[in-house]
N, C-alpha and C positions, 0 to 999 in steps of 0.2 A: 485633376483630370476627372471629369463625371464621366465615366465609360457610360456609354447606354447600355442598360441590362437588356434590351432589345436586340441590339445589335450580338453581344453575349452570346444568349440563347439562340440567335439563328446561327450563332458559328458553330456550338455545340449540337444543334439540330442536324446542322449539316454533315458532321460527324458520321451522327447517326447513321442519316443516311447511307454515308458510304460505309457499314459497317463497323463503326466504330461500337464497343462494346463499353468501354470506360471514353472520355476524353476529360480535359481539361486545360482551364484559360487560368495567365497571369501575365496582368499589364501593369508596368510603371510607369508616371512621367513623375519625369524629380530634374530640378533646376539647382546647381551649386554654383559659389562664388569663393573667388580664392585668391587673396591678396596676401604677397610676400612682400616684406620689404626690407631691404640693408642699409644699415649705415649711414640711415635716414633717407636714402630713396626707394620709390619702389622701385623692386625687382621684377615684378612678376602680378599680374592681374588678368585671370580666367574667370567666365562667367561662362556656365552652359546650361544649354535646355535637351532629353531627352526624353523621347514618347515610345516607347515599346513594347510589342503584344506577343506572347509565346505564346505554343499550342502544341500539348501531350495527348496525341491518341495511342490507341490500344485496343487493336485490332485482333482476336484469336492469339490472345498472351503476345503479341509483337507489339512493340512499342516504337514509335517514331515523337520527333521533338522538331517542332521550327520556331523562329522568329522572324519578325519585319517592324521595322520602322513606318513601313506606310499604311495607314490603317483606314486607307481609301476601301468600299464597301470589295472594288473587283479584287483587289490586292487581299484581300482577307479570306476572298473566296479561293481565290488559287494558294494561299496557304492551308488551308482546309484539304484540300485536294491533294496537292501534292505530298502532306503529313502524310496523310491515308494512304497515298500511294506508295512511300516511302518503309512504309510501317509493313507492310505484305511482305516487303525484302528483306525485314532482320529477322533473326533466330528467336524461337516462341520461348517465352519462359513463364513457368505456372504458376508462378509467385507474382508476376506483374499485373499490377492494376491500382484502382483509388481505396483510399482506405474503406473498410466496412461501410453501408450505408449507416443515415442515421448516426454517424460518430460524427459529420464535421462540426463544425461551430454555427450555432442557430443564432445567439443575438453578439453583436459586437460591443463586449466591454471599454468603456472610456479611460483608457490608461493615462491619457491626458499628455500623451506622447507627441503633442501640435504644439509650437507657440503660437497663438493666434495675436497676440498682441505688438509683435516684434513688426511686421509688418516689413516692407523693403527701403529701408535707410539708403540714400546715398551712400554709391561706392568710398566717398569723400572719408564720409565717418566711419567707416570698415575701415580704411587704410589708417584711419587714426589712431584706431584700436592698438593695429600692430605696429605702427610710429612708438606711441606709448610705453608700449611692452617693451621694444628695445632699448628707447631711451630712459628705463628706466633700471636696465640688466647694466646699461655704461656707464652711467649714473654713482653707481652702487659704491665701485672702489677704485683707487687709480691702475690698480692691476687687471680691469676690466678694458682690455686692449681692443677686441677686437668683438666680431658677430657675425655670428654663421643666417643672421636673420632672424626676421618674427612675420608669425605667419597668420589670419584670421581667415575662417574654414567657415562658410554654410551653408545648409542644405534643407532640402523641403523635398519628399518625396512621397506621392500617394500611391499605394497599392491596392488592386480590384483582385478579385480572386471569383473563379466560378468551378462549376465543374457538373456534371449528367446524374449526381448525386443528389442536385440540389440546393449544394452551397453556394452563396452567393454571399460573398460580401468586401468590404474597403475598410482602408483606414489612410491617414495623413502621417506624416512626422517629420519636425525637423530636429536639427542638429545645430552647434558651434561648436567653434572650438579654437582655444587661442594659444602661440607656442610663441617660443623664444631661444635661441641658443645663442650662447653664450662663451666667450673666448677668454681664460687669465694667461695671465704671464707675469713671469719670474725670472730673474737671472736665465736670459735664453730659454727659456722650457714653458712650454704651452699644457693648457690644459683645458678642454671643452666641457661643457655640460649644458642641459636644456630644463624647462619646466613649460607644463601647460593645464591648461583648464578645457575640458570636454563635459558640455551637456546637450540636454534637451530644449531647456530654456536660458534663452539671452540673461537676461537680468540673473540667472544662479551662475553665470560665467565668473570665475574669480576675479577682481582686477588685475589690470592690463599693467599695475604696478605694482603687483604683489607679484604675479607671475613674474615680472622680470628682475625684480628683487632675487627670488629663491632662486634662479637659473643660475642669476650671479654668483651665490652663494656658494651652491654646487659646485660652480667651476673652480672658485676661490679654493674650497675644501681638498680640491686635487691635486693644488700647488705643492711641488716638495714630496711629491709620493716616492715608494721605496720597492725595493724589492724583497722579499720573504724566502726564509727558506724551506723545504718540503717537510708537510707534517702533518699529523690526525690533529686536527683541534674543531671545539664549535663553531659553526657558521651559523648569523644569525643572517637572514633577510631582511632588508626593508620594503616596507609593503608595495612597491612597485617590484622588484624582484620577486617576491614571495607567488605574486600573480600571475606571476611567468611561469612559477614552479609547479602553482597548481593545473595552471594549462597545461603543464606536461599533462594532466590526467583525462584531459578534455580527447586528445585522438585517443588514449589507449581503452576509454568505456563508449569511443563509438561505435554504434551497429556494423558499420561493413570494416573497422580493422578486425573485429572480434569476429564473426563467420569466416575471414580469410583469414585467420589464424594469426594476426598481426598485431594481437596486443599480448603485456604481458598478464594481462587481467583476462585473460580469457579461464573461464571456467571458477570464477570467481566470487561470483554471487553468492553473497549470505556467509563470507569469509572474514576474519578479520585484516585489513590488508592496511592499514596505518596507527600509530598512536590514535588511544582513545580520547584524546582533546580533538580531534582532525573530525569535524563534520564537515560536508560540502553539499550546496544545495547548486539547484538549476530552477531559476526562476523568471518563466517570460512574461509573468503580471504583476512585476514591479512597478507602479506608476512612477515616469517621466525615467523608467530606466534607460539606457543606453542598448541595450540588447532585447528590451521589452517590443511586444506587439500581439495582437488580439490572437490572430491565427498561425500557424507557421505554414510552409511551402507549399501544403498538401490541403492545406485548408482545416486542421485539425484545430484545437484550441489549445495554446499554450497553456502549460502548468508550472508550477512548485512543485520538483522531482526531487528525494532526497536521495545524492548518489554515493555518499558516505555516510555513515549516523555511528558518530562517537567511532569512528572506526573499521566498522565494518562497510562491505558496499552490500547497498543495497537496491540500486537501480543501474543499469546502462542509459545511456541515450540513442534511442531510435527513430528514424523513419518506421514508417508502411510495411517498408521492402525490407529491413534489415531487422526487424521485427519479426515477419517469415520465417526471415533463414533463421532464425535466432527460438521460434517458437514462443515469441515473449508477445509484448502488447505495445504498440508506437507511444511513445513519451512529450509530442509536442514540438519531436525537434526536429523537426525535416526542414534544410535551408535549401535555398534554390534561388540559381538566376534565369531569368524568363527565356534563353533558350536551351537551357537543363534540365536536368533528370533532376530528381531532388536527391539529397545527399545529406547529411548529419553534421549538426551545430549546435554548441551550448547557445541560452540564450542572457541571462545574466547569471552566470560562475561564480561561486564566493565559497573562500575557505571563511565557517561562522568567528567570528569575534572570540577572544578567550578572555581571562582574566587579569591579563600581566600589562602594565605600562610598559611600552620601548624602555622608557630608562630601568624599570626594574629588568627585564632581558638581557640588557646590557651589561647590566651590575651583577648578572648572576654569572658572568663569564672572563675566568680569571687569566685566561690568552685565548684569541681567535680572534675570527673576521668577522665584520659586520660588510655586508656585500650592499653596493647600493649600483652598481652595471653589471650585466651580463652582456660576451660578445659571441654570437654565432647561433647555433641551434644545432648542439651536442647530443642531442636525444635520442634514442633507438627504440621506440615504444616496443619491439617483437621481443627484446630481451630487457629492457626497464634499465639498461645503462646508461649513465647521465654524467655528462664533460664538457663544464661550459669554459670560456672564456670570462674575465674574474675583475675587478676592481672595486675598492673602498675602502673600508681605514680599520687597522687593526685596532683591536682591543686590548689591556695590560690593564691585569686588577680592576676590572669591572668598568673603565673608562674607554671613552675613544682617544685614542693616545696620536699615530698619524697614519695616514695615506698609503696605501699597498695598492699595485699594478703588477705586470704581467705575469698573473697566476690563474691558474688553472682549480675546478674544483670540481670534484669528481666522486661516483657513486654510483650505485643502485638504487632506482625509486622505491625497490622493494623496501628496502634498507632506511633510506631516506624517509619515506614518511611514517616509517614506524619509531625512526630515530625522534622524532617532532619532539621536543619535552618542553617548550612555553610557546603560548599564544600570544599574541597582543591583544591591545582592546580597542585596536586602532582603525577599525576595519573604514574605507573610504572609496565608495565608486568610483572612481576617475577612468576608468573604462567598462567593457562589458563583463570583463573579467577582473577581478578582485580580491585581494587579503589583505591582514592587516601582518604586523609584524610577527615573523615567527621563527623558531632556533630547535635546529639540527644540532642534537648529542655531540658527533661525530660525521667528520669528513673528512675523505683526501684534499690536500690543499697543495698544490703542488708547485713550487719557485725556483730558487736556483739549486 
């Protein structure tokens, strides 16, 4: 979408006009494609196009939000209008408006977050992808009965960003992404599992037959699982769990839990709050990362924020606004949807890499779990208690020995990541958020 920066400025002109003191524009259009398929047919095949333009004015600290899809010149005007209008009737607050001048983003770095080469294939060869991927999860063993599906995901989406400050700018990016789930069986007893590959560019997608290999794998692995009885022992993570654990930290160091008193990291800065192996970085100029982009919400420039160092925290994540209340300085990370307020979001999360191989973690742990599911979202960031829902294969004398189900695992994140004592060296993007393999001293494990 080449928005006219003409068009732009006379929306923000007109702003002006009616008083506007701050405003500001952000338009998408992004086009996805999304082909399921089971058991060798397709299921399921969506394709869509959307065009949309929001507009934040800020009128005498009142703030008003619209959108429209129709970005015909009258239709833009009367959104213009009506924002303004709109804006006079909410409650003034002194803290509202665009970030300081002169802070947004001046030139736009190439993170190279486009595939320009992939170009638009036939639906034909999407659908093979994920053909592929499941026939090759069935494939695997004769105990591969069944399939929840395989699924291939894309997306192309450009963002424009302007605002009365002066920033003006865009960026492209797309996505893939290819899944599989997977069904075994055993003497009457099911057990599901999935794998997938998520990028930025087609050609770094894993294949379609390795994805459905490991899916298979997974689910194989579950066959024969047991039940466990209650007890303190190590829990290690594997690096999809691990990234779930560290997202717990992602609400509890954002700006508006922390002004409304909702995290347990409030008042925290420059503390020591996890094991000294535990760095965690926030970084939105990762090239071809998955969470990367030039500017964030507010038009600012993304950075490399370090929110833990060796243990200590040493940054929050902020907006504009939550920065204010916070007395601190905005970080990059204001996420927003085009008829929103802006709002706080890590952009690529990673607990850093340690020194230990998986199999040496495994091997240092003489009973306990190694967790490869979590089920629900146990969290309480206001008090950092943490009880998830639990499955994967117990450990005996440093090995994986067999399969454990419905257990519980439970804690305090205080506790928890100060417990940290091995890292992996496994560390692997497969989402925006990210760890590599990592083990907790101590935890409730809780069974029959």
């Amino acid at each position: 979408m080449a928005l006219d920066r003409d068009l732009v400025a006379g929306l923000l002109d007109r702003a002006r006009r009616l008083g506007a003191g701050d405003a500001d524009v952000i338009a998408v259009d992004g086009t996805s494609f999304s082909a399921r398929v089971r058991l060798g047919e397709v299921d399921k095949l969506e394709q869509s196009h959307e065009r949309r333009l929001g507009l934040r004015v800020i009128i005498d600290h009142r703030t008003a939000v619209s959108s429209t899809a129709d970005l015909s010149p009258p239709s833009l005007e009367r959104l213009v209008d009506e924002t303004c209008a709109r804006a006079r009737l909410t409650a003034a607050d002194p803290l509202a408006g665009l970030p300081a001048r002169g802070t947004g983003v001046v030139s736009i770095p190439d993170l190279d977050l486009c595939d320009t080469a992939y170009g638009e294939p036939p639906a034909e060869e999407k659908i093979r992808l994920a053909l592929a991927a499941e026939a090759s999860a069935l494939a695997c063993d004769p105990r591969i009965t069944n399939s929840e599906g395989a699924e291939f995901d894309h997306g192309l989406t450009e963002i424009v960003y302007a605002d009365t400050n002066g920033v003006v700018g865009g960026y492209r990016s797309s996505s893939f992404s290819l899944s599989v789930v997977a069904i075994a069986s055993r003497d009457g007893a099911m057990q599901r599992d999935y794998w997938y590959s998520s990028r930025r560019k087609f050609r770094l997608l894993d294949p379609p037959e390795v994805i459905g290999k490991i899916a298979a794998q997974r689910a194989l692995a579950r066959l024969g699982a047991r039940k466990i009885a209650t007890q303190e022992a190590p829990v290690v993570f594997d690096p999809q769990m691990a990234a779930r654990l560290i997202g717990t930290l992602a609400g509890a160091v954002s700006g508006y839990a922390l002004y409304k008193g909702a995290s347990f990291l409030a008042d925290a800065l420059g503390q020591a709050i996890a094991s000294p192996l535990i760095t965690i970085i926030d970084d939105g100029t990762i090239p071809m990362g998955l969470g990367s982009k030039p500017f964030d919400g507010e038009g600012l420039p993304t950075r490399r924020t370090t929110v833990v160092d060796r243990g200590v925290l040493t940054s929050y994540l902020l907006d504009t606004y939550s920065a204010k209340k916070l007395g601190l300085s905005a970080t990059g990370n204001a996420a927003r949807g085009v008829g929103d307020t802006p709002s706080v979001s890590p952009t690529n999360l990673y607990l850093a890499a340690g020194p230990s191989s998986p199999q040496e973690i495994i091997a240092s742990v003489p009973r306990g779990l190694y967790v490869t599911d979590l089920i629900g979202f146990g969290v309480n960031t206001v008090t950092g208690d943490y009880s998830q829902g639990a499955s994967g294969v117990w450990i005996e004398n440093g090995e994986l020995a067999y399969p454990v189900e419905e257990i519980t695992i439970a804690g305090n994140l205080k506790d928890i990541f100060r417990q940290i004592d091995m890292v992996g060296n496994d560390l692997e993007f497969r989402t925006r958020i990210a760890a590599p393999t990592l083990k907790v001293a101590s935890m409730t494990i809780a069974g029959t």
